[in-house]
PLY file of the C-alpha trace (Angstrom):
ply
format ascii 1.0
element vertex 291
property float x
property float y
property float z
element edge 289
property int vertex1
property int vertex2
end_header
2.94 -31.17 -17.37
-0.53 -29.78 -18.54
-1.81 -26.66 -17.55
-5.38 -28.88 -16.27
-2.39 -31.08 -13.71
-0.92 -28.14 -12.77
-4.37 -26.40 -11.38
-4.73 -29.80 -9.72
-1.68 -30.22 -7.99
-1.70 -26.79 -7.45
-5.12 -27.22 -5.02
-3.92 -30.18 -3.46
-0.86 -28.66 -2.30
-3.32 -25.59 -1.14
-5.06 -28.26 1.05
-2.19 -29.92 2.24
-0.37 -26.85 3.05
-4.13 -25.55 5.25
-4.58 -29.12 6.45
-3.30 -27.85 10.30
-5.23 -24.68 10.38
-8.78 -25.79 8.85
-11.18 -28.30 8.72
-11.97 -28.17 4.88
-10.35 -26.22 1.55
-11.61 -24.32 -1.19
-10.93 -24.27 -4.40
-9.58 -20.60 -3.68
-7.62 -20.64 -0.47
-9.22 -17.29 0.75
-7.81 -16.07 -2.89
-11.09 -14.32 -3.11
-10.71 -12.30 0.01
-10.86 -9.77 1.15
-0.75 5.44 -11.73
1.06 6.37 -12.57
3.65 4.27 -10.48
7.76 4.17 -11.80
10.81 3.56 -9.05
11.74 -0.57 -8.64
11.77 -1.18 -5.06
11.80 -5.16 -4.75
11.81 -7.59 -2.08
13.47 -11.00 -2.52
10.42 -13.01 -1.40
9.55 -15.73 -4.47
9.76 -19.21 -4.37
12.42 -19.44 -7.15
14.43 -17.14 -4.37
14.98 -14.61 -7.40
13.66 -11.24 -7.48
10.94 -10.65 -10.15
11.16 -8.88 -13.37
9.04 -6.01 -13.48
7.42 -4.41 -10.58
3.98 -3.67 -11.48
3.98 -0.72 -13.16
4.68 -1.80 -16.81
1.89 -3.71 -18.90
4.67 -5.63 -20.79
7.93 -6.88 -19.46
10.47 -9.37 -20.21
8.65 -11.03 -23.21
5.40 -10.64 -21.85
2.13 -8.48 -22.05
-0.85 -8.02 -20.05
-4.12 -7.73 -22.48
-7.49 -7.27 -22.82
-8.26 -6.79 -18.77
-11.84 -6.02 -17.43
-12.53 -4.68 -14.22
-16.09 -4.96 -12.56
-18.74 -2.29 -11.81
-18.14 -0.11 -8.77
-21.16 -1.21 -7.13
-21.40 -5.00 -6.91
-19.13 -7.82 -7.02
-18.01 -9.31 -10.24
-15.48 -10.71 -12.70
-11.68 -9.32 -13.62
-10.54 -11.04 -16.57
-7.23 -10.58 -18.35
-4.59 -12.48 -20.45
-0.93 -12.91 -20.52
0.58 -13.17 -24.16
4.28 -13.64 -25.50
6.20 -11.59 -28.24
4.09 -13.52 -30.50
0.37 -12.24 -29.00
0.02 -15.79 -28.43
-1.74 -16.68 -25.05
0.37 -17.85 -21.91
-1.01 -21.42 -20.65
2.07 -22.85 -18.92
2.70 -21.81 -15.98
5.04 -22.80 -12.63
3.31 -23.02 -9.54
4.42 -20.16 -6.92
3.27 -19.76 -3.37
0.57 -23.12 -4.32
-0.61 -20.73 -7.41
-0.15 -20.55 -10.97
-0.87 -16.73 -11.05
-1.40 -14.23 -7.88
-3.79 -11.12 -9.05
-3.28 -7.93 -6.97
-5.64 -5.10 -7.76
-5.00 -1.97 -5.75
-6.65 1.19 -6.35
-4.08 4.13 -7.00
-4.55 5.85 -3.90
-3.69 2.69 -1.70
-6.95 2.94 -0.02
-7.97 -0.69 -1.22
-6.36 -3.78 -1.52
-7.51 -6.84 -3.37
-5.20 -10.26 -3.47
-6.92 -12.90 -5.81
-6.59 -16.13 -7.19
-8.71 -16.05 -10.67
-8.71 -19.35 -12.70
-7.00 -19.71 -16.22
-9.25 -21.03 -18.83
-8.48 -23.01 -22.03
-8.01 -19.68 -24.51
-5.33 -18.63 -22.23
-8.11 -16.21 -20.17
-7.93 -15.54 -16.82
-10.90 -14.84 -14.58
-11.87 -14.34 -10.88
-14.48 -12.17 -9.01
-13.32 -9.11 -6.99
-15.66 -6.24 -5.19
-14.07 -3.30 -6.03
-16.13 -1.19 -3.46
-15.84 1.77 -5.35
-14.60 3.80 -8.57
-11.06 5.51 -8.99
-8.40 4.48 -10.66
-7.39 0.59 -9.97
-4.04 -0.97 -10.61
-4.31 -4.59 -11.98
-1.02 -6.47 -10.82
-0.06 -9.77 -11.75
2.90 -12.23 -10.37
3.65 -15.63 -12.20
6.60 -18.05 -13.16
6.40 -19.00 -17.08
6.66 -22.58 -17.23
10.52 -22.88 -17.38
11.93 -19.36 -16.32
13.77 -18.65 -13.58
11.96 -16.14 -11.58
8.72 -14.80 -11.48
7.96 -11.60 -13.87
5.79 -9.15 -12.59
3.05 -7.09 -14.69
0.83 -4.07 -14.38
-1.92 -1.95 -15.79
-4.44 0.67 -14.52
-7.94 1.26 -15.47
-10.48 3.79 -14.51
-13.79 2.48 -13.24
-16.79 4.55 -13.17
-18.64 5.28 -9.83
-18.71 7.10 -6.39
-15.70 6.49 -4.38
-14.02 8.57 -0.80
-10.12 8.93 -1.61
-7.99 7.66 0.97
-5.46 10.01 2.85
-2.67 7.34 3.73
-0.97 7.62 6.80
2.91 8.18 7.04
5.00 8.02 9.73
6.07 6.13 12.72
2.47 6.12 13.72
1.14 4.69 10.78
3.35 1.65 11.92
0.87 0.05 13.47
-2.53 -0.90 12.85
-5.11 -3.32 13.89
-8.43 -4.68 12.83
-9.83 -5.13 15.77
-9.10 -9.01 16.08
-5.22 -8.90 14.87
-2.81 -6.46 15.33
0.19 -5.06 13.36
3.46 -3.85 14.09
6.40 -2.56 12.53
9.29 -2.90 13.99
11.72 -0.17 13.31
12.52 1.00 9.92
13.41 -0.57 6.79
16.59 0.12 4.99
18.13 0.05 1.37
20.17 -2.17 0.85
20.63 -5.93 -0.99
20.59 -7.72 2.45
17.58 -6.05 5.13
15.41 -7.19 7.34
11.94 -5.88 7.71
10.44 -7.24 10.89
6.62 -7.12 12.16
4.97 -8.39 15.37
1.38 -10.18 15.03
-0.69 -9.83 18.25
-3.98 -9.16 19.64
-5.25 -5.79 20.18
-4.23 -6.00 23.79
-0.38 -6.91 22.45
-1.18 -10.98 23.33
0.87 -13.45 20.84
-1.13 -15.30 18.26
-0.85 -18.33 16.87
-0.13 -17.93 12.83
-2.29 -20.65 10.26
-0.63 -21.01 6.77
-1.91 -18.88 4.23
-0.94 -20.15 0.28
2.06 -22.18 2.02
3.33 -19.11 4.22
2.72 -17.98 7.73
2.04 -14.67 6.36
2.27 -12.56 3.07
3.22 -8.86 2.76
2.50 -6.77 -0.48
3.36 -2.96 -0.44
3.72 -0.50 -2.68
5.95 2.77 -2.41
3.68 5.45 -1.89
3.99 8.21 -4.53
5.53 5.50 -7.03
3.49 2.70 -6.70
6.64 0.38 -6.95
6.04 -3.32 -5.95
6.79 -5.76 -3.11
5.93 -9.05 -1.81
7.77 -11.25 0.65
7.05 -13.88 2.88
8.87 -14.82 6.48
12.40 -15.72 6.69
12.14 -19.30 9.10
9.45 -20.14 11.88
7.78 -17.31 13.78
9.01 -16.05 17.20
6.61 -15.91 20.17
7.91 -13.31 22.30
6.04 -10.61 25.15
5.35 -8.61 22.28
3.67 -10.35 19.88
4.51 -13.34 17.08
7.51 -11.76 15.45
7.88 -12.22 11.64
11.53 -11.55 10.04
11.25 -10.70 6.15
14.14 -10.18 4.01
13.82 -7.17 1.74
16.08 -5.90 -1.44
14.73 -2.14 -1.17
16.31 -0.20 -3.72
15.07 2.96 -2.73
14.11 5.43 0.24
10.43 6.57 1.24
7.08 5.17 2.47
5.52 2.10 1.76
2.07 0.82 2.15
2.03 -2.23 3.12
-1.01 -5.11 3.48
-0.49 -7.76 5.41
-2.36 -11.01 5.45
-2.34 -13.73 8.24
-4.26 -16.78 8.71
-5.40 -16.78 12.53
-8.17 -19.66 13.93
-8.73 -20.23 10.55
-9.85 -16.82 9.03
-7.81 -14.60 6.85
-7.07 -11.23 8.05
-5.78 -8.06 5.95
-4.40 -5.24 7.98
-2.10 -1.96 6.50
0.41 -0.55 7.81
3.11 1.79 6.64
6.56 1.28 6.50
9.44 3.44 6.39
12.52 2.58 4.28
16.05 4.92 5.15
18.09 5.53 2.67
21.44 3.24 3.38
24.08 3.94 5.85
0 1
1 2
2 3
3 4
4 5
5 6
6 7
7 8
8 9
9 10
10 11
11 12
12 13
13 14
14 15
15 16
16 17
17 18
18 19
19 20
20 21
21 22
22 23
23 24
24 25
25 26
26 27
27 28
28 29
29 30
30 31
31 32
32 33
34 35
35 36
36 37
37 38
38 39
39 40
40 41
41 42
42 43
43 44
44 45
45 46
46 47
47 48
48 49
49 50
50 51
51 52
52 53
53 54
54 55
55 56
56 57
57 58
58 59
59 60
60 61
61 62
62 63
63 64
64 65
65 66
66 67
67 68
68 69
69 70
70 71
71 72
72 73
73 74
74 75
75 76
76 77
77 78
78 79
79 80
80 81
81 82
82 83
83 84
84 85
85 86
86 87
87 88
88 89
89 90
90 91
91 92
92 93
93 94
94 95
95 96
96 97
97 98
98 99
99 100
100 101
101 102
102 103
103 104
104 105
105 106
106 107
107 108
108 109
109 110
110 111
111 112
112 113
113 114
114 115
115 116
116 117
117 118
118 119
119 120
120 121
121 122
122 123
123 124
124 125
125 126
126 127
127 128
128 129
129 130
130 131
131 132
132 133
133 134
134 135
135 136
136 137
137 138
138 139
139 140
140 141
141 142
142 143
143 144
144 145
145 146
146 147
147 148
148 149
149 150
150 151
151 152
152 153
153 154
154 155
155 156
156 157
157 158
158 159
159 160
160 161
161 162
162 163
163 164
164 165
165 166
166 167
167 168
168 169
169 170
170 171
171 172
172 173
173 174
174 175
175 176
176 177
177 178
178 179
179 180
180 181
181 182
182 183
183 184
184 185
185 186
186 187
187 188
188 189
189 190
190 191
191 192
192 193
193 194
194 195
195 196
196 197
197 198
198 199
199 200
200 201
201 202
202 203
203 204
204 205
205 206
206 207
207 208
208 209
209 210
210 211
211 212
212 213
213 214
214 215
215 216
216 217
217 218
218 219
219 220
220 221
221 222
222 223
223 224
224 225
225 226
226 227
227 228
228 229
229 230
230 231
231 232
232 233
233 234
234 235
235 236
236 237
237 238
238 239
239 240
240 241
241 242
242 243
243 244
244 245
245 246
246 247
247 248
248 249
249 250
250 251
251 252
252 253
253 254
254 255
255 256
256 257
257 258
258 259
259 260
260 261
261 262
262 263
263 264
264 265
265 266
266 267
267 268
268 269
269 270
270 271
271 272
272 273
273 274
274 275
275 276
276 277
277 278
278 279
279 280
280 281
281 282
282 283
283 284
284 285
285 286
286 287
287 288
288 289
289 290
């Protein structure tokens, strides 16, 4: 299959997988919306059902390389572009679909104050592009998750980049307190702690402010998506729910399954669809070592 089929199949099964939740669908999906890193910690949460090689803080892994990536200004929005090349240095054009996209983009800024997940399109040199507002300088993480057309698991790239301009760093909560968080329309909350181990759970309630159940839209095929990184580290995670949500008196309960491989904090952003607008809210999770 081409790489121009797959980008169309790939939107139609964006707008089927929406078609309850919204009246129309973009190109994007919300894709657009709104280092130092070294320890592994991953979360069994791909399509293929594999964990990923890599976790974001190598520019080259298993084969391939991240290249030639361009951030945007601090003060305005505008384009990332990147490319993925083999052993060779030849360009990466085939790709599997994952989550209804051929490529997820994550660009976090080192001191997990921001959070960017976007959907950039791959053009016919093999160079990725999509627009991001940065908000501000720092140091920014450029993270990238995709299936090579015919492996068996996604492989997971990084690199950082400094970008010029003002910007406040973020003091990231820790804690049992920092398990909770809202945005003033949807709230979330961990529930207990995670754990190391090949076989956890990891499980978060989605409610109102006032701790009323909401009803969950799909977002890229999933009722929700959750992508952390250990604080300190900067290893990787993403996961999606295990099975339909659970309305209960506190909230929409969400069960993930999680691989963590080791101990600590973890911020985590997590995105739900709700009445048909995308909402990002962090939290922090803590993982125990295991019993």
């Amino acid at each position: 299959m081409s790489t121009r089929t797959l980008r169309r199949t790939t939107a139609a099964l964006a707008c089927l997988a929406l078609a309850t939740g919204l009246a129309g669908c973009s190109g994007d999906d919300g894709g657009g919306d709104p280092d130092r890193l070294v320890v592994t910690p991953v979360t069994d949460g791909s399509t293929s059902g594999l964990s990923p090689r890599g976790d974001g803080t190598r520019a080259s892994v298993a084969g391939y390389t991240i290249e030639d990536v361009r951030l945007p200004g601090a003060d305005r929005t505008g384009e990332v572009s990147f490319r993925i090349v083999d052993e060779a240095g030849k360009a990466l054009t085939d790709y599997t679909p994952e989550q209804t996209k051929l490529l997820h983009l994550y660009v976090v800024r080192d001191d997990l104050g921001e959070f960017r997940h976007v959907h950039p399109e791959l053009g016919e040199d093999g160079t990725w592009r999509g627009r991001v507002d940065l908000g501000g300088g720092g140091w920014w993480r450029v993270v990238t998750e995709f299936i090579p057309q015919g492996a068996d698991r996604p492989v997971v790239l990084g690199t950082s980049q400094r970008v010029p301009g003002k910007w406040r760093p973020a003091v990231v909560p820790t804690g049992d307190a920092a398990a909770t968080s809202d945005d003033g329309v949807v709230r979330i909350g961990l529930d207990g702690h995670g754990e190391v181990g090949s076989n956890g759970r990891l499980r978060i309630s989605v409610a109102t402010p006032h701790g009323e159940p909401l009803q969950l839209g799909s977002y890229l095929g999933a009722t929700a998506h959750l992508t952390g990184f250990a604080i300190g580290t900067g290893g990787f995670v993403h996961v999606h729910p295990l099975g339909a949500p659970e309305v209960t008196d506190d909230g929409t309960i969400l069960t993930f399954h999680t691989t963590f491989t080791e101990p600590g904090s973890y911020r985590m952003f997590v995105q739900v669809r709700v009445d048909g607008l995308l909402h990002q809210v962090a939290v922090t999770a803590t993982v125990d070592p295991e019993a």
